[in-house]
Backbone as CSV, one residue per row, in Angstrom:
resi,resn,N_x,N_y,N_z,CA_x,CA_y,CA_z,C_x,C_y,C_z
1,UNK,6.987,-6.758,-15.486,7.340,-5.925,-14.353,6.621,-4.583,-14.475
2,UNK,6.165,-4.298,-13.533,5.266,-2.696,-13.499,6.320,-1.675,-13.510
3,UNK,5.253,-0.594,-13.499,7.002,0.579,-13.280,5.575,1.613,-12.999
4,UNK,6.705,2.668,-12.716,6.050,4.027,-11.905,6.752,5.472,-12.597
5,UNK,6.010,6.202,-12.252,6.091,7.852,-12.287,6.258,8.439,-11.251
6,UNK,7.595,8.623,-10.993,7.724,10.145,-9.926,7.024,10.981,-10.118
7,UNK,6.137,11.422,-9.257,5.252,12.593,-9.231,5.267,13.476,-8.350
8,UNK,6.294,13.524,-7.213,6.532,14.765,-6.246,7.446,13.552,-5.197
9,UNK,8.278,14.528,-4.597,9.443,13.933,-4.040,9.724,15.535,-3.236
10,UNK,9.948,15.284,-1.729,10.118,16.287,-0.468,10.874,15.719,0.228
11,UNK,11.696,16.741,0.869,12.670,16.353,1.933,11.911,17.220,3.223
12,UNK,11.767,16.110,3.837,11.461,16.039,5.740,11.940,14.649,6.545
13,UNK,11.664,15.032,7.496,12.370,14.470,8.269,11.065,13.089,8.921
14,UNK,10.878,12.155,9.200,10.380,11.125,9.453,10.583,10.686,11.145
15,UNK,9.469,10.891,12.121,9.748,10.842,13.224,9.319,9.058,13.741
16,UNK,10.540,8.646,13.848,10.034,6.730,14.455,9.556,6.649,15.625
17,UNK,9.701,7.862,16.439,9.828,7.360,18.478,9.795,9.504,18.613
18,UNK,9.552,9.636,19.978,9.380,10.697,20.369,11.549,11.065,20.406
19,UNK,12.138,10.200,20.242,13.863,10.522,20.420,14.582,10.269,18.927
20,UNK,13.650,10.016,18.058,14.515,9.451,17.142,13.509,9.612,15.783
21,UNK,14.690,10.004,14.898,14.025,10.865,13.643,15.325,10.289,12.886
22,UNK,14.632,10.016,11.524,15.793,9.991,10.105,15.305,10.987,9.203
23,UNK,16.224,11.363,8.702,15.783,12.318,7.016,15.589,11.404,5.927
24,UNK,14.393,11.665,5.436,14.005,10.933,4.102,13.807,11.933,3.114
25,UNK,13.418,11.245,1.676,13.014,12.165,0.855,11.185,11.427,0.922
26,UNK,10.334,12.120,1.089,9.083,11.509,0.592,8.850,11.141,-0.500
27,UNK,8.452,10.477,-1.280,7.997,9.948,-3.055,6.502,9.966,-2.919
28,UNK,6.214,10.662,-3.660,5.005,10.079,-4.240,5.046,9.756,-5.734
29,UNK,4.753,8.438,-5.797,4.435,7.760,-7.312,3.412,7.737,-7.715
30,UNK,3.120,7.380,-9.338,1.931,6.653,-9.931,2.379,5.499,-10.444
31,UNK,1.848,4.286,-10.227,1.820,3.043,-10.727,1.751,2.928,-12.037
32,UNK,2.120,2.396,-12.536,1.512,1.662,-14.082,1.413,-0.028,-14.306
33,UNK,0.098,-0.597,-14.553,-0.823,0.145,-15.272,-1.525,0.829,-14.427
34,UNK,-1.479,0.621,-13.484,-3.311,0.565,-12.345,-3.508,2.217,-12.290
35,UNK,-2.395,2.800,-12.658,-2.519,4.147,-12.117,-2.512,4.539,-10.422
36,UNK,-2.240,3.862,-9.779,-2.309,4.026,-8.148,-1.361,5.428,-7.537
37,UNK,-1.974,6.211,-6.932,-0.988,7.151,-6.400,-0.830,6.651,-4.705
38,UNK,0.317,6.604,-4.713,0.949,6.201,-3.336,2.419,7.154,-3.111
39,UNK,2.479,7.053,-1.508,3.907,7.458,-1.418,4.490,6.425,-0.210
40,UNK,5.767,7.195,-0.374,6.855,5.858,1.039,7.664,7.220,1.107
41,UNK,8.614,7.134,2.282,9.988,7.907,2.528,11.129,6.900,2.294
42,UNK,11.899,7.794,1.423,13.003,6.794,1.411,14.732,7.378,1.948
43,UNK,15.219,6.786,2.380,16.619,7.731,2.817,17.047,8.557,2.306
44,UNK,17.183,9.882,3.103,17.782,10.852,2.062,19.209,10.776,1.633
45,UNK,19.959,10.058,2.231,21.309,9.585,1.255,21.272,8.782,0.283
46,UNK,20.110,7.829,0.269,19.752,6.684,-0.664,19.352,7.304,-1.775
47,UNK,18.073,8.767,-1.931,18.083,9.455,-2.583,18.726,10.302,-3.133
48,UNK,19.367,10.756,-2.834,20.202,11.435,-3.041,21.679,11.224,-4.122
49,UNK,21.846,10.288,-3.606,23.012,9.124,-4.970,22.075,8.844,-5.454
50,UNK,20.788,8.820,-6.442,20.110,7.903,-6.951,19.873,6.231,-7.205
51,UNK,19.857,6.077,-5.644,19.327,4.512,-5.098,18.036,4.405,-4.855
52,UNK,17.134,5.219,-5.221,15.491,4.841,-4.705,14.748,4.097,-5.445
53,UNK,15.336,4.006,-6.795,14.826,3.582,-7.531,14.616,1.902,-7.360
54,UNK,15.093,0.930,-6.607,15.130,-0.390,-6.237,14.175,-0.756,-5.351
55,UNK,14.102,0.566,-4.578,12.785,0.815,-3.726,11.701,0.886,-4.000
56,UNK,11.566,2.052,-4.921,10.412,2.562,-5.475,9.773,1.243,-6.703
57,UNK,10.565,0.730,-7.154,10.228,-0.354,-8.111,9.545,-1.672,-7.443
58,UNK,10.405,-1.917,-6.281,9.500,-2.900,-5.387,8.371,-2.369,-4.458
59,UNK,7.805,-1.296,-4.238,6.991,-0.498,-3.760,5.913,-0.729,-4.844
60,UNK,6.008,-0.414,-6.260,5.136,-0.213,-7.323,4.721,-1.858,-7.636
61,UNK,5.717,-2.700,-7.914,5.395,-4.136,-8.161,4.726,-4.564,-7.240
62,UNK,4.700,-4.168,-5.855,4.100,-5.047,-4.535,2.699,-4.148,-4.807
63,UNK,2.253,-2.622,-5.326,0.704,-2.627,-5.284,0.242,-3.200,-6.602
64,UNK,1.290,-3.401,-7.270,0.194,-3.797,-8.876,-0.086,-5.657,-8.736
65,UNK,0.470,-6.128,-8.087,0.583,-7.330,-7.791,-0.971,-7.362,-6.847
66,UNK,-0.938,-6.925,-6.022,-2.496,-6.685,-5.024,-3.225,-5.985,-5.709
67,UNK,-2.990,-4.809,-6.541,-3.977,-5.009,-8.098,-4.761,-5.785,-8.502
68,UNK,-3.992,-7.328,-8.523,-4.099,-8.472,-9.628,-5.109,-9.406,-8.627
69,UNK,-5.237,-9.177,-7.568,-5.849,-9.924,-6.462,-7.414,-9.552,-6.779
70,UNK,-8.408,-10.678,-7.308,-9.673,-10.453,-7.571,-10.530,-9.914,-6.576
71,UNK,-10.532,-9.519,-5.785,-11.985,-8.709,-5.120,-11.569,-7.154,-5.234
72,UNK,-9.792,-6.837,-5.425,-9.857,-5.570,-5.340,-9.636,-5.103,-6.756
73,UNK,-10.482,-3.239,-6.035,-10.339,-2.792,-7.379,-9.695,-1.433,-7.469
74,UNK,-9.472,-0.976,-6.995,-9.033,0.410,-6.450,-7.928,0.459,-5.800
75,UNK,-6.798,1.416,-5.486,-6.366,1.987,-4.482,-5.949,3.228,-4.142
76,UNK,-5.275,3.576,-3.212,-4.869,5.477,-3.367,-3.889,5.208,-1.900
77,UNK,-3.265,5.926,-1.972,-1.870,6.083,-0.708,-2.534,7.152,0.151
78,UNK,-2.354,6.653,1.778,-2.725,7.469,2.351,-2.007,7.673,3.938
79,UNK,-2.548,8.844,4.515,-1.902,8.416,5.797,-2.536,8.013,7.234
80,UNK,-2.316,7.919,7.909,-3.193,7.454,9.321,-2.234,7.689,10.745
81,UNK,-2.692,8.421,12.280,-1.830,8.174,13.255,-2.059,6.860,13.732
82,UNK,-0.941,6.350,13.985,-0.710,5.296,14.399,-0.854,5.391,16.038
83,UNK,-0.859,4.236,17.224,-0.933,4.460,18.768,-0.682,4.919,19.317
84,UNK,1.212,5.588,19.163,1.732,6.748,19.127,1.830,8.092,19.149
85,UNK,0.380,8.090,18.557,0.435,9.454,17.383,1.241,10.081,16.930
86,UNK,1.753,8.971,16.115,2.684,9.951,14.796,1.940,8.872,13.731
87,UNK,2.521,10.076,12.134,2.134,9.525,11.483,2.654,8.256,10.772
88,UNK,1.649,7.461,9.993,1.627,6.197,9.445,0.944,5.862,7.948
89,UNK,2.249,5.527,7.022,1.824,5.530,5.891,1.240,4.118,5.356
90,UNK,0.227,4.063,4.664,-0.643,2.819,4.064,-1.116,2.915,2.458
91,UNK,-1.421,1.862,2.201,-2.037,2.040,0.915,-3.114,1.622,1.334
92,UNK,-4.263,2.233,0.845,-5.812,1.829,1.078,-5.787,1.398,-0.431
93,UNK,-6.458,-0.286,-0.152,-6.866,-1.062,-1.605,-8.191,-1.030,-1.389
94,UNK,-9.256,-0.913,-2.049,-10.720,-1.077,-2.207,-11.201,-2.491,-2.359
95,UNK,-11.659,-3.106,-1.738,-12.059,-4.769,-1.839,-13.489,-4.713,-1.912
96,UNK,-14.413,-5.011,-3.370,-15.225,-4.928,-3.677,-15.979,-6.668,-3.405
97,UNK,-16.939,-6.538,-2.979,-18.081,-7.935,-2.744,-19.254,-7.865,-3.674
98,UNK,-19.825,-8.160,-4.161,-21.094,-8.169,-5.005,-21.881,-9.832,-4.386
99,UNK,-22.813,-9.394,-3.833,-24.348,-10.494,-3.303,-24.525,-11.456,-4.021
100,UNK,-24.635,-12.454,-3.782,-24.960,-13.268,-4.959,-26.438,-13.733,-4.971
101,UNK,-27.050,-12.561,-3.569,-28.559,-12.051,-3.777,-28.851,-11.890,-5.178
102,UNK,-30.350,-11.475,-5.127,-31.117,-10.907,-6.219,-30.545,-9.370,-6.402
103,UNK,-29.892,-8.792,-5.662,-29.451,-7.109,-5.513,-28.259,-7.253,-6.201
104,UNK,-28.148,-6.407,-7.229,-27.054,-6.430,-8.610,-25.964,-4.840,-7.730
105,UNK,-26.441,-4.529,-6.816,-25.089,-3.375,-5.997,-24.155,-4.503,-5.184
106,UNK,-23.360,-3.830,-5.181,-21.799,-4.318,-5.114,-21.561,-3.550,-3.647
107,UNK,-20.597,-4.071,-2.841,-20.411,-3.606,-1.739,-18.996,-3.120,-1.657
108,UNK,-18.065,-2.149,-0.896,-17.244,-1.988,-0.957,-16.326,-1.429,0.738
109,UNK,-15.063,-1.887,0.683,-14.909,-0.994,2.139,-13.013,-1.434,1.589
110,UNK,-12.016,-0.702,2.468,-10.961,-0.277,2.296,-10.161,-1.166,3.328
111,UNK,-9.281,-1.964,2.507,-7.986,-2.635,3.086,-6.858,-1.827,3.453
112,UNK,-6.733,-1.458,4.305,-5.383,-0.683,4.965,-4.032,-1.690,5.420
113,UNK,-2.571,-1.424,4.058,-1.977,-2.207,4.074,-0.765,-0.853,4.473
114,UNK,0.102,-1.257,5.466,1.574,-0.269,5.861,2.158,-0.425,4.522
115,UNK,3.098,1.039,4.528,4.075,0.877,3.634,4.262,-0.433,3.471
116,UNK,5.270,-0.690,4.733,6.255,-1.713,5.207,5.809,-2.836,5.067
117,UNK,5.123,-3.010,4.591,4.189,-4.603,4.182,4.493,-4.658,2.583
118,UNK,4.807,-3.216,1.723,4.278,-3.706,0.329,6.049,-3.789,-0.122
119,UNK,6.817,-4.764,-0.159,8.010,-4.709,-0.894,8.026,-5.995,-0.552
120,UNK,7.862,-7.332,-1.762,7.679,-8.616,-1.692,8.924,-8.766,-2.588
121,UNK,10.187,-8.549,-2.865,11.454,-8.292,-3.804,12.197,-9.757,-3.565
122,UNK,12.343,-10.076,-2.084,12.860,-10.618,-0.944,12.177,-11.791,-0.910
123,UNK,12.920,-13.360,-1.792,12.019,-14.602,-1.780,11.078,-15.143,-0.327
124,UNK,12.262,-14.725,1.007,11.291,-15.687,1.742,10.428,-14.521,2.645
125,UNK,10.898,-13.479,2.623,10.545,-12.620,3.376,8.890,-12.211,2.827
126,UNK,9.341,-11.720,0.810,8.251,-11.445,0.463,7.019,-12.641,0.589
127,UNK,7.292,-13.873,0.399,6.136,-14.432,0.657,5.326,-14.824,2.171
128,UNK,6.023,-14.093,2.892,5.517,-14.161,4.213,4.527,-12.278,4.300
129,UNK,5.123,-11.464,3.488,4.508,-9.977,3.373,3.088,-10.176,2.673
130,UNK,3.184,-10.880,1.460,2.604,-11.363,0.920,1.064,-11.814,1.501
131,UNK,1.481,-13.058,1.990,0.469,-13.793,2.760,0.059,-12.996,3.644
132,UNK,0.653,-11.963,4.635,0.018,-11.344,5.352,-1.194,-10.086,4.498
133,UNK,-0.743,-9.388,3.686,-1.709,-8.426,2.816,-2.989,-9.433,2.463
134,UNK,-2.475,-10.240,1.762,-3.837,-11.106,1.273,-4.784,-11.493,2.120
135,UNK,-3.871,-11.990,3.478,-4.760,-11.866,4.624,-6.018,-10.831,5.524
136,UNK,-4.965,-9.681,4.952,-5.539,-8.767,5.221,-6.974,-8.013,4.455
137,UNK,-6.715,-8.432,3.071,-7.837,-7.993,1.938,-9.222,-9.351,2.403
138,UNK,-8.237,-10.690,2.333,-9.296,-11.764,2.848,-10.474,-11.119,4.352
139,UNK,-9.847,-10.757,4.897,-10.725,-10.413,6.113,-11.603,-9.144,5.928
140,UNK,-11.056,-8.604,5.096,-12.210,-7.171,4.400,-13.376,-7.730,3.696
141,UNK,-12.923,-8.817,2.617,-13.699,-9.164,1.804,-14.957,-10.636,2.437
142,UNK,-14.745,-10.879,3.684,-14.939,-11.672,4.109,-15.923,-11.353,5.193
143,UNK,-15.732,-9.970,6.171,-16.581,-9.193,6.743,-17.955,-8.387,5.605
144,UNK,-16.946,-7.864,4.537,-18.226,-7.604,3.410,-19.354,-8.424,3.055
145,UNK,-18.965,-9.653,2.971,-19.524,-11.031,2.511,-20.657,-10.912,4.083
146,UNK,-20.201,-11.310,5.119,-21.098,-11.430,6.098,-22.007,-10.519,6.661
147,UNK,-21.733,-9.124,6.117,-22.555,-8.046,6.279,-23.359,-7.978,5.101
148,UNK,-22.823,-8.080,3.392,-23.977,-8.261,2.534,-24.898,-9.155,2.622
149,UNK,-24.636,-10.610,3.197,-25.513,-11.545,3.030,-26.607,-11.484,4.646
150,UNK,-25.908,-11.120,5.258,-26.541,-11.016,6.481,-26.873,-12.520,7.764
């Protein structure tokens, strides 16, 4: 089982809809081993009694697990506006291709996975989260492939 480092934790408020807002605490973690810095919001009552931790543990296991997934090699937590424009939290994983040309450079471009995708804890649920991320790295690594080879 992986585990993590609290590394900064904020209280704001999290806007879902232009009418509707919850209070979270923000987390930002580091993974172990991979070292990954990511964050999520988690309830600020949940935090607050010290319940995040069930969260934060399936948060950390769901990136070290896509860690373990061979084309990627990298990741870092980030944010993005979503259609809405509000913001939207992701983990960007790095999905590396290498040619199986004569050209020994390696290609690279960024899987953008939602929070809300990385907590696979949940037997049937997680393997449906699951399959979707992998899906998602598959189609990075798969566009790489058709742009390196040409």
């Amino acid at each position: 089982m992986a585990s993590y480092v609290l590394i900064a934790s904020e209280s704001t408020v999290q806007v879902l809809s232009p009418t509707l807002v919850n209070d979270v605490v923000y987390c930002t973690i580091q993974t172990q081993p991979s070292g990954v810095i990511a964050s999520m919001p988690v309830q600020a009552d949940v935090f607050k009694v010290g319940g995040a931790g069930p969260e934060l543990t399936a948060f950390t296991n769901a990136i070290e697990q896509i860690m373990d997934i061979e084309p990627v090699i990298a990741a870092v937590g980030e944010q993005s506006i979503d259609a809405s424009g509000l913001l939207k939290d992701n983990v960007a994983f790095t999905v590396e291709y290498t040619p199986t040309s004569t050209t020994p450079t390696s290609v690279t471009a960024e899987a953008l996975v939602p929070v809300g995708m990385l907590n696979f804890e949940d037997a049937l649920i997680g393997r449906t989260l699951l399959a979707e991320v992998e899906a998602i790295i598959d189609g990075v690594y798969n566009n790489l492939k058709a742009a390196a080879e040409g």
